[in-house]
N, C-alpha and C positions, 0 to 999 in steps of 0.2 A: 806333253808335260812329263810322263812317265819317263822317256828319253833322257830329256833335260836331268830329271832329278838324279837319274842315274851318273851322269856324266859329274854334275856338282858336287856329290859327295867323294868323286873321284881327283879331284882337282887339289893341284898342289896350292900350295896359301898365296904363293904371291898369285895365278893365275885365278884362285877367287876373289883374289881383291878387286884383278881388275876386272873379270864380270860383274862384282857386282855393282861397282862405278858406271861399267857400261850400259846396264840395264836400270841405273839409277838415270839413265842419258847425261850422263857426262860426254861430252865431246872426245876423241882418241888425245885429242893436244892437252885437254884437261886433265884426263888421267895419267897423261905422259907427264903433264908439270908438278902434279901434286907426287906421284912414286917415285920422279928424279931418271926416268929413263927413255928411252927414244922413242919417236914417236912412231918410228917403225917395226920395233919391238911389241908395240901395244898394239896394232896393228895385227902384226903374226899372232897374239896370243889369242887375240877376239876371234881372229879368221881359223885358226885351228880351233879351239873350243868351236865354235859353229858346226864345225867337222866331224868331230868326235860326234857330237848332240844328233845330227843328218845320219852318222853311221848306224850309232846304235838307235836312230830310229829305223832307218832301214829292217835291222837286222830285227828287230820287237815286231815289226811291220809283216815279217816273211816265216817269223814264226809263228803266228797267230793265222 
């Protein structure tokens, strides 16, 4: 959780909007139809934030 919150405060607007779509379980096609962009775009954005959230858990992880 502490990861996460880390990373969200960090996130540009379009890239929180679509988390929070994603975590609201909108489908990737949902939130691609409702923001007007591809559905592969929404795709990379979900899978990089994931990224970051994994890293800097890692990193909170190793220094603890």
């Amino acid at each position: 959780l502490k990861a996460r919150d880390y990373i969200l405060v960090s996130l540009r607007d379009s890239e929180r909007q679509v988390w929070e779509l994603y975590t609201d379980g909108k489908t990737v096609q949902n939130i691609a139809n409702q923001l007007g962009k591809h559905k592969q775009s929404i795709s990379a954005t979900i899978i990089n934030i994931k990224n970051k959230i994994s890293r800097k858990q890692n990193t909170l992880t190793n220094n603890n």
